[in-house]
C-alpha positions as CSV (number, residue, x, y, z in Angstrom):
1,X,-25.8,24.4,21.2
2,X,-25.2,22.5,17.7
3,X,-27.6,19.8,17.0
4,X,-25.6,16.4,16.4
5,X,-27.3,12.8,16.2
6,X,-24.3,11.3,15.5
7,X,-23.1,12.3,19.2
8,X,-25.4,9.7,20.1
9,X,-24.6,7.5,17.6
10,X,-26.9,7.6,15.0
11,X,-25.7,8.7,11.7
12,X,-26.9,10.2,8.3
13,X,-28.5,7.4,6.1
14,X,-29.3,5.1,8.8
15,X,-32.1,3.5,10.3
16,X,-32.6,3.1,14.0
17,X,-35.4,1.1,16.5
18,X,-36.6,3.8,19.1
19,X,-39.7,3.9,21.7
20,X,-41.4,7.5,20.8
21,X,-43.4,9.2,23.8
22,X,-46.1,11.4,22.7
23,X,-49.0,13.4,24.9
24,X,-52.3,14.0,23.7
25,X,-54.0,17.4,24.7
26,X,-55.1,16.5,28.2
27,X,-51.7,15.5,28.7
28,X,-52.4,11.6,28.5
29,X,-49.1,10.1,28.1
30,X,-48.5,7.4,25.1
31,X,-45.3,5.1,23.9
32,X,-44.6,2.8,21.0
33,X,-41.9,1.6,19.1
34,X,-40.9,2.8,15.7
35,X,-38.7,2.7,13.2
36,X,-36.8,5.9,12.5
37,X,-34.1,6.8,9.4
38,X,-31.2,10.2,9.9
39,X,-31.5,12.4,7.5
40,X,-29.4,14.9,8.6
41,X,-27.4,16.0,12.0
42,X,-30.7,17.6,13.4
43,X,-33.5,15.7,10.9
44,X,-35.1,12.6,11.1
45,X,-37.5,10.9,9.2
46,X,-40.2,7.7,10.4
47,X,-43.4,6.4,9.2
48,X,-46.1,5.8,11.2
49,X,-49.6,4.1,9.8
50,X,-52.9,6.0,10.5
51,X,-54.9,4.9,13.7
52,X,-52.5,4.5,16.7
53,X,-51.9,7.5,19.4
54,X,-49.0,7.9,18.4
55,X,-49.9,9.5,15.3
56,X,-53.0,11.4,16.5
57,X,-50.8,13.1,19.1
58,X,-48.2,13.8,16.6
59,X,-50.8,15.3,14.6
60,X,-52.1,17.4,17.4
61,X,-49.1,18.6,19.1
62,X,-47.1,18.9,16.5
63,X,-43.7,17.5,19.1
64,X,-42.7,14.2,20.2
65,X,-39.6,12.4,22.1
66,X,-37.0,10.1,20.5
67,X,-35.9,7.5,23.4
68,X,-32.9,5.8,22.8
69,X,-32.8,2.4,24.9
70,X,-31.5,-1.3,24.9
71,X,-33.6,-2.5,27.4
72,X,-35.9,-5.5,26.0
73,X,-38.8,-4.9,28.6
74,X,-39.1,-1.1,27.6
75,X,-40.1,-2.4,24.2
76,X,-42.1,-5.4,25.1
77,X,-44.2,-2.7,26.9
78,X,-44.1,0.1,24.1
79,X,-45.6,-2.7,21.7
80,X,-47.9,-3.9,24.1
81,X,-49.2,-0.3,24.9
82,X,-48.4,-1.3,29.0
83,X,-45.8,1.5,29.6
84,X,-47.1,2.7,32.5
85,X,-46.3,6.3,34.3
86,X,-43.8,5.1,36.7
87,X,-41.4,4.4,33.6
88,X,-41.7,7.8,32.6
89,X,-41.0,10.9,33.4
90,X,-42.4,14.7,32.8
91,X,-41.0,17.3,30.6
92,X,-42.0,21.1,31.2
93,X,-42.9,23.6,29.1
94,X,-40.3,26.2,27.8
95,X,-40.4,29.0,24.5
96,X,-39.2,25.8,22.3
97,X,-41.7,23.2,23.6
98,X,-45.0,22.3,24.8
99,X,-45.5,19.8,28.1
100,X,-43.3,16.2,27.1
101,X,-42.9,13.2,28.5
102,X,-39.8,11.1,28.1
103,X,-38.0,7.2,28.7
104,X,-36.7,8.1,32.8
105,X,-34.1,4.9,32.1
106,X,-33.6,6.0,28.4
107,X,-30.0,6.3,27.9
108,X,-31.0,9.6,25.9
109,X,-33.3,11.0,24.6
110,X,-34.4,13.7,21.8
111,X,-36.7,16.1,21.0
112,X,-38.4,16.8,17.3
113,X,-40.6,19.3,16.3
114,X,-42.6,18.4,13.0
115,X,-41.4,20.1,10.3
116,X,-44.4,18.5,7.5
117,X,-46.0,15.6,7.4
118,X,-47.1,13.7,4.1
119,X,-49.6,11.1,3.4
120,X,-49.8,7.5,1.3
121,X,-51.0,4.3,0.8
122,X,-49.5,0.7,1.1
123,X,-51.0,-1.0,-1.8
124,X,-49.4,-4.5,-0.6
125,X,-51.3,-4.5,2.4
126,X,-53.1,-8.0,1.7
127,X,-56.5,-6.4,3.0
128,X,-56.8,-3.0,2.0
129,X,-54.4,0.0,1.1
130,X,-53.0,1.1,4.4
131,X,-52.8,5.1,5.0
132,X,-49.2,6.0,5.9
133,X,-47.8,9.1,7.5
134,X,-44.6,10.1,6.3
135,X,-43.2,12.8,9.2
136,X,-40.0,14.5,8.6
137,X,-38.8,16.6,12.1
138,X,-35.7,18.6,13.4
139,X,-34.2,17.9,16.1
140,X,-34.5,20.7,19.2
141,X,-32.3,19.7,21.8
142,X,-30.5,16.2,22.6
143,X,-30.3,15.1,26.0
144,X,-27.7,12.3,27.0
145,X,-27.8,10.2,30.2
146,X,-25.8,7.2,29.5
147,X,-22.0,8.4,28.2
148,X,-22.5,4.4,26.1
149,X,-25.5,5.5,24.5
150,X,-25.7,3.1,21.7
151,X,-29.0,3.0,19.5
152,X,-30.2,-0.2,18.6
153,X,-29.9,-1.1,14.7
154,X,-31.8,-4.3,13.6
155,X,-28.9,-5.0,10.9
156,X,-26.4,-6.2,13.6
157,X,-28.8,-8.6,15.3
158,X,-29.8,-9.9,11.6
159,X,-26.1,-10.3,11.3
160,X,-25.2,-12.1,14.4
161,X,-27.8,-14.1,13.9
162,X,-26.9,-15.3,10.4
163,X,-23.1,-15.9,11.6
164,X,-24.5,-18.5,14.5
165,X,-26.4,-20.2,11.9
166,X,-23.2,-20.3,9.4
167,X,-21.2,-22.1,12.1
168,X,-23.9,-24.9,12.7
169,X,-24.7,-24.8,9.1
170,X,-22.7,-28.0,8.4
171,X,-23.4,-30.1,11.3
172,X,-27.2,-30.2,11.1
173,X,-29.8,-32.4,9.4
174,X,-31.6,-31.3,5.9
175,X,-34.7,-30.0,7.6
176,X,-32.7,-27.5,9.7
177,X,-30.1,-26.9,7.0
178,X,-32.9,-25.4,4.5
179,X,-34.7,-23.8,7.8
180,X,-31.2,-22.0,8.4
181,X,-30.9,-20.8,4.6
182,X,-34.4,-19.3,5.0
183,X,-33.3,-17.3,7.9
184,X,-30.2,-16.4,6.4
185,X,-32.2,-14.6,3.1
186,X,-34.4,-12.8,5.8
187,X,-31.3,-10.9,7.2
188,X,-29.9,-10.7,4.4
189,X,-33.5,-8.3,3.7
190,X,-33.3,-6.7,6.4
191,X,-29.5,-6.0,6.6
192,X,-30.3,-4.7,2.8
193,X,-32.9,-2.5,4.0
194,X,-31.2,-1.2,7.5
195,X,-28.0,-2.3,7.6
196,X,-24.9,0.0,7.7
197,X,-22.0,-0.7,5.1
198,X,-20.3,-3.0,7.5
199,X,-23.1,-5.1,8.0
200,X,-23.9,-5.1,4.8
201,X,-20.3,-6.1,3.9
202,X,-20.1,-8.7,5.9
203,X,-23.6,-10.4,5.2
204,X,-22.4,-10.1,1.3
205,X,-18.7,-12.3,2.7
206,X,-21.4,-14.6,4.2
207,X,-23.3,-15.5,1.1
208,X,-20.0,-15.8,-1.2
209,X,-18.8,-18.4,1.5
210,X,-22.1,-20.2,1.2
211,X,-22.3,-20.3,-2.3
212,X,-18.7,-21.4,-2.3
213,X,-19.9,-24.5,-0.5
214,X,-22.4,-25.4,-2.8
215,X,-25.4,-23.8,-1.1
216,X,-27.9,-22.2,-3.3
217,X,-28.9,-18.7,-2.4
């Protein structure tokens, strides 16, 4: 069967939010969210720092699942480290994979096998340099629950965002007017960083059309 992300939505170049599920070698079962970019149809690329589970079980297994999901309490728990079993479900050995666990109310999920895994350091960490793992994976086998599978992007919601804030932008006081042009220079980072062309597009239309009314950006 042909490996294709973009079947579920995520294409080449683009960054998506996931919750990655992970089991240790006793077969503890770990989730946490992360950021993840498509490299190719079946490759993926994310960065995780040193000293989480995620990370050691990576490192230890060598396999992980990809949950796709919309659902806000899924990653309230995956960043609170509160996912409990009864969210997740079981995946059995075969000749391509070890034990797994995945999302059970993912609306898909994926699973990566490590192809190599390289190591640097975050010199703007205000404390110390920070050890990050740079893990590029292929893709083994896609499974899709939810026909509407749509992976979440942070760019639209920075977009969104910035467009409720245009509309008000005129009708508010000083304080909130600069407090609005703050948040609108944030998206506009993260759209930069994330964003697909159209976002990216549109969040350029949206600082012409603030500029053309005098704002300074």
């Amino acid at each position: 069967m042909l490996i294709d992300l973009s079947k579920i939505g995520m294409n080449k170049g683009q960054q998506y939010e996931t919750i990655i599920t992970t089991m240790d070698k006793n077969q503890n079962t770990n989730a946490a969210p992360f950021g993840l970019r498509v490299l190719d149809n079946d490759k993926i690329v994310l960065r995780i720092f040193e000293g989480g589970n995620t990370i050691k079980n990576i490192k230890e297994n060598g396999e992980f699942v990809v949950n796709i999901t919309t659902e806000p309490l899924m990653f309230t728990f995956a960043t609170t480290n509160t996912i409990t079993e009864e969210y997740l479900t079981r995946i059995s050995k075969t000749k391509t994979h070890d034990e797994l666990v995945y999302l059970t109310n993912a609306d898909a999920y994926f699973i990566c096998k490590v192809e190599n895994i390289k190591t640097s350091f975050r010199e703007d960490d205000p404390i110390k340099a920070s050890k990050i793992n740079i893990i590029k994976a292929v893709v083994l086998e896609i499974n899709v629950k939810n026909k509407c599978v749509k992976p979440i992007n942070r760019g639209i919601h920075a977009l969104m965002e910035s467009l409720v804030n245009y509309s008000r932008i005129n009708i508010v006081n000083k304080e909130k007017e600069d407090y609005f042009i703050d948040r609108f220079l944030e998206s506009e980072r993260i759209i930069k960083k994330v964003g697909n062309k159209e976002e990216k597009e549109s969040i350029k239309i949206l600082k012409e059309n603030l500029k053309k009314q005098g704002y300074e950006l």
